[in-house]
N, C-alpha and C positions, 0 to 999 in steps of 0.2 A: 240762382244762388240760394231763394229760399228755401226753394224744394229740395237740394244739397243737403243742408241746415236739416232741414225736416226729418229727410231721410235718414242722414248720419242718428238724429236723434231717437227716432225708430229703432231702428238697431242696436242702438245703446241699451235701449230699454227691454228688447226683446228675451234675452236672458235670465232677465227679474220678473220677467212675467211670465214667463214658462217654470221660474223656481217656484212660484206660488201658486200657479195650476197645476203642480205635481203634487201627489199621494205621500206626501210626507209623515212620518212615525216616528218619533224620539223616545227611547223605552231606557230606566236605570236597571242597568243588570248588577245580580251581586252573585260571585263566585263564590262555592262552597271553600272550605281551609284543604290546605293540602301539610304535607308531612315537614318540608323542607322550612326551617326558623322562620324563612321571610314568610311564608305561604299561610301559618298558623292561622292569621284572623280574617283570611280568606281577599276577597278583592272587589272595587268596584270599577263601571266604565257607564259610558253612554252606549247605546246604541242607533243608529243614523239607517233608515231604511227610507228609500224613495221608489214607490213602487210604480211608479211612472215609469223610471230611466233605469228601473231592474237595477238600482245601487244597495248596496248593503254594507255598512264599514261601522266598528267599534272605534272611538275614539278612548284612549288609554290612556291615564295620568301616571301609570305605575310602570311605567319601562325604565329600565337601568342597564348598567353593563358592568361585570364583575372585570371588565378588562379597563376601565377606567384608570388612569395612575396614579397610586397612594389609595387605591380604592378601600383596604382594611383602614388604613390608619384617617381617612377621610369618614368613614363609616363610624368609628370612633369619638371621633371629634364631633362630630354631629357637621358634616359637612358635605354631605350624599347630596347630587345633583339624580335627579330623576327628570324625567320629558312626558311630555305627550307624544304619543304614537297616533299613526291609524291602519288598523287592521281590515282587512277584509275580514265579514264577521265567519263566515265558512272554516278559517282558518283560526280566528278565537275561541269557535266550538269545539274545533278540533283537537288544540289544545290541552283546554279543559277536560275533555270526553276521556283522551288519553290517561291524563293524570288521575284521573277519580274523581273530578271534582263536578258536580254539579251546578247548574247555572240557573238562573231565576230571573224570570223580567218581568217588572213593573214600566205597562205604558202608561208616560204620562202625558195627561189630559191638558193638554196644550190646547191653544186657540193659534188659528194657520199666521198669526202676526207673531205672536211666539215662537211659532216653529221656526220661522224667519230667523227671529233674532236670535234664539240659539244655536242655529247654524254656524251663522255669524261669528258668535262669539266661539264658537267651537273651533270655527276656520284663523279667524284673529288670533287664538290661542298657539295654531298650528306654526303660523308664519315663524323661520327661525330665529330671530330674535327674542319670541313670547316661549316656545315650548319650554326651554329647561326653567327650570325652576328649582330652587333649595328643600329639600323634602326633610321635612318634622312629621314622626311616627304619631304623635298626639294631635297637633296643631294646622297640619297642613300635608295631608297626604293624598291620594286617590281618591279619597271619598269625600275629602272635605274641599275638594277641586271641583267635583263632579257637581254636588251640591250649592255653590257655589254658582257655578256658572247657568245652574237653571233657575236660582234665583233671579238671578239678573235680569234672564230671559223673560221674568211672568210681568204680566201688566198686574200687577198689585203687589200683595202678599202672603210668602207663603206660612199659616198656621199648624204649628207642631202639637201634637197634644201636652195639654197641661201639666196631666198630673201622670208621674214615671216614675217609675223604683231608686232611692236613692242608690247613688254607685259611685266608685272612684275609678281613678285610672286602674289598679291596681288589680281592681275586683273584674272587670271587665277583662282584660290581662288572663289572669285566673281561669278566667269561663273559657277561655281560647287555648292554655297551654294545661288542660286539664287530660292526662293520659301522656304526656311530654314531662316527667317530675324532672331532671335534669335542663330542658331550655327555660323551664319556671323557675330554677334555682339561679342561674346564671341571669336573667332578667331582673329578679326581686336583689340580688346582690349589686347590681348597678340603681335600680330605683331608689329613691328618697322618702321621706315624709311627705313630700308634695305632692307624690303619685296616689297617698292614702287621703287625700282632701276632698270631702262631695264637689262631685260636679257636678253640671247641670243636663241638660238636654241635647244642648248642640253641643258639648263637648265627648258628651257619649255618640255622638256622632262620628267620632274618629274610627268607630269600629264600623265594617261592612254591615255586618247584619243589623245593627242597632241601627241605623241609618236607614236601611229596609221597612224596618218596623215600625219605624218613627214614618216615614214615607207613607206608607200605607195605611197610618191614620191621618195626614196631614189633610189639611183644603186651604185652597185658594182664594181670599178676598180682595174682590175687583175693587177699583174706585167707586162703582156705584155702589157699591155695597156686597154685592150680591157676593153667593159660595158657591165651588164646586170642588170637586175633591183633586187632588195633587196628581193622583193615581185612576185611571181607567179600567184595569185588568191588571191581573195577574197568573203568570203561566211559571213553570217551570220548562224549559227549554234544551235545556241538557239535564237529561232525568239517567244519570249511574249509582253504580253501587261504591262505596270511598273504599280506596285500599287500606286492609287491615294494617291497623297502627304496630309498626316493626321497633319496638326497644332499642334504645342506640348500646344500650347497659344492663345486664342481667338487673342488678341490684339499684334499690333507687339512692339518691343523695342520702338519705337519711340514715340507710343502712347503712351505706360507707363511714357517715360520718360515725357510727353508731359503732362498728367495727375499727375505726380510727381510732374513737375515745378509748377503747376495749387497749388498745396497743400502749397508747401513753400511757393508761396504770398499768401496766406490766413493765414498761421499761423505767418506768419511775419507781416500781418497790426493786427492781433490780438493784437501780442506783440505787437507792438506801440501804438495802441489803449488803451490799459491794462498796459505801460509801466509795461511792467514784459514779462522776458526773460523763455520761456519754458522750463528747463534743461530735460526733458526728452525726449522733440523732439531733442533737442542737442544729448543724447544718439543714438539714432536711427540712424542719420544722420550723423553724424562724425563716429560712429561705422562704417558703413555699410563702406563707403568712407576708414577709415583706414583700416578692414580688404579686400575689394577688390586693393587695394596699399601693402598689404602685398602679395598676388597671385603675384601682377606686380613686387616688388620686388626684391621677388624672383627668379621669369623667366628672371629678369633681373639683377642680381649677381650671377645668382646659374645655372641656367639650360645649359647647352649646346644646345639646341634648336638653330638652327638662326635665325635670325633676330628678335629674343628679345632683345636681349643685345642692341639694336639700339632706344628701344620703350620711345618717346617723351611723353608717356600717362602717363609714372612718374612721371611727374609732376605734374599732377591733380589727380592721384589717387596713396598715397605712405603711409605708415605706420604711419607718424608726426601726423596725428588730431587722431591716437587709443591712440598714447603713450602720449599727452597732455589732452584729455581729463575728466579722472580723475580732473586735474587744472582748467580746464574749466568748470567743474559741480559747482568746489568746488566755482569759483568766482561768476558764475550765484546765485547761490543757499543767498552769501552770500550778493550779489549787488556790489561785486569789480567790478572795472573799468580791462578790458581786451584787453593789447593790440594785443592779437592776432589778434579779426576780423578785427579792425581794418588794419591791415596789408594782413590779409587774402583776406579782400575786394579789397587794387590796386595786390594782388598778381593774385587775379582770373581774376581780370580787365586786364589786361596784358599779362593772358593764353590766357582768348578768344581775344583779339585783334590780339595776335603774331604766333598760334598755328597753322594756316593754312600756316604759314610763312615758317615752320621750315622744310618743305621739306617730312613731313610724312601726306599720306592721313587717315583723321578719320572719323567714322561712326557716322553721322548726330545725331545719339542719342546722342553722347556726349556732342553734345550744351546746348540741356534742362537740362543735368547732371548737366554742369558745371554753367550754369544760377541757376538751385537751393542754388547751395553751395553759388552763388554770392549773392543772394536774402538772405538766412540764415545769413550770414556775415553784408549786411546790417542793417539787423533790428535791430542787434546787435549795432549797433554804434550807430542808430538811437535811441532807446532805452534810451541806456547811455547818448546823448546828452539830452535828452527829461528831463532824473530823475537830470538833474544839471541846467535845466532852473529854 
């Protein structure tokens, strides 16, 4: 019966010791950006090589599926569920190779009891209960998972360097949708003041590369003391050339906007010239204005996202000109006197005087936005002054 015992325990054991006599390699890979919104600040994963058992598998915090249901309006809300995968890595090269995007691996300098436990934790993460997970773009994405879990794994601590460029969310952002003017605009109009706040080191971590480059000055201090660095090597491993960045838009935001302002004094000296107020250009323009103030919002009562709920753009772009409108066709139409533009007019006067003030950096296209609505408002007063001369 002992020898049973014995045996049975044998066996138990023979599996964990055949994983520690394998040629183990754990490398952080960081993907170069690709073209597509999500792709811009590019990606990171593990890499899992056992050269013993010829295994090779990328473990991935950044898998989603656009087939999810309510996937836009959960995406919105800041309620995007993302997983861990595991890829055979043959086929993450592949991937990548195809797309243009270049790949990068830093192996790290693990000790074989490390290697272990981040296995471990790699596989624990796996089980389906642990994969999914609530993904925040800043706080808790593929890189700050990745990161994360090979902390865990080191027997000490891992040391980042000290001293690094101040930077915000915002700015980091910027560095990545730079030759993108149109997904920069539509980002910096949902961002807040809280996305222009220094951060610090592990929060610039939320980006791939920065997380890279933070890595490959990092070291490791043991309990006894001692250092060795985070990183062993570093290779590029999918070495392409990126596909030439294709414009979604001839012209950038700014020029539209810039051609937009051009349109409102022209149809505002008409009215005055005509004293007669265009209620249909009113439609267009209050429309458009109310429903992009409904997206703002809403990111900004509803989403969990951060640093919406901080966004100073609500001001100038909020729901109030969709839900008065209606009122305001019905007075143009009929030649009432409206105090709204009136009011509208020092209220814009006031945005653009104070709005660089308030501590949140805005995207230049916003000027000619907000000079349109201002130009609109006036002709409106103008107007009414003119038909009581």
């Amino acid at each position: 019966m002992r020898f049973l015992l014995l045996l049975c325990f044998l066996i138990g054991l023979s599996p964990l010791r055949a994983q520690q006599a394998d040629s183990i390699q754990f490398s952080l890979l960081t993907c170069a950006p690709g073209q597509e919104i999500y792709e811009l600040f590019g990606h990171t994963a593990i890499r899992y090589q056992n050269f013993t058992r010829n295994e090779d598998y990328v473990f991935n915090y950044g898998m989603f599926s656009f087939r999810t249901p309510n996937f836009v309006y959960r995406f919105v809300k800041g309620e995007t569920d993302y997983q861990l995968g595991i890829t055979p890595y043959i086929y993450f090269q592949a991937e990548y190779a195809m797309r243009g995007s270049s790949v990068y691996q830093q192996v790290l300098n693990l000790t074989e009891a490390e290697k272990q436990k981040l296995y471990d934790l790699l596989r624990e993460n796996y089980l389906p209960q642990n994969r999914i997970y609530r993904y925040n773009y800043f706080y808790d994405n593929c890189t700050t998972r990745a990161r994360d879990q090979i902390e865990k794994a080191v027997a000490g601590t891992v040391v980042y360097p000290e001293q690094v460029p101040a930077s915000s969310f915002r700015e980091i952002v910027h560095h990545y949708t730079d030759g993108f003017p149109w997904d920069e605009f539509g980002i910096d109009l949902c961002l807040g003041a809280e996305a222009d706040a220094p951060i610090g080191i592990r929060q610039q971590m939320f980006a791939p590369f920065y997380m890279k480059e933070f890595a490959s000055q990092a070291y490791i201090v043991s309990a006894d003391g001692s250092r060795r660095p985070l990183v062993a090597s570093e290779t590029k491993i999918v070495d392409v050339e990126p596909e030439p960045v294709e414009s979604s838009f001839p012209l950038s935001p700014f020029a539209c906007a810039s051609l937009f302002l051009a349109l409102n004094v022209c149809i505002a000296w008409l009215q005055y010239r005509n004293r007669r107020i265009y209620w249909g250009w009113d439609i267009v323009l209050y429309g458009i204005q109310g429903i992009a103030g409904c997206v703002i919002a809403f990111l900004f009562f509803f989403s969990v996202h951060p640093t919406v709920d901080s966004n100073w753009m609500l001001m100038l772009f909020n729901p109030v000109p969709l839900i008065y409108l209606p009122i305001m066709i019905y007075r143009a139409i009929r030649r009432k006197k409206d105090l709204y533009h009136g009011v509208n007019l020092v209220y814009l006067t006031i945005f653009i005087v104070l709005f660089p003030l308030c501590g949140q950096k805005f995207n230049l296209t916003v000027l000619p936005l907000a000079l349109s609505l201002l130009v609109n408002a006036a002709s409106h007063v103008l107007v009414s002054r003119k038909r009581t001369e």
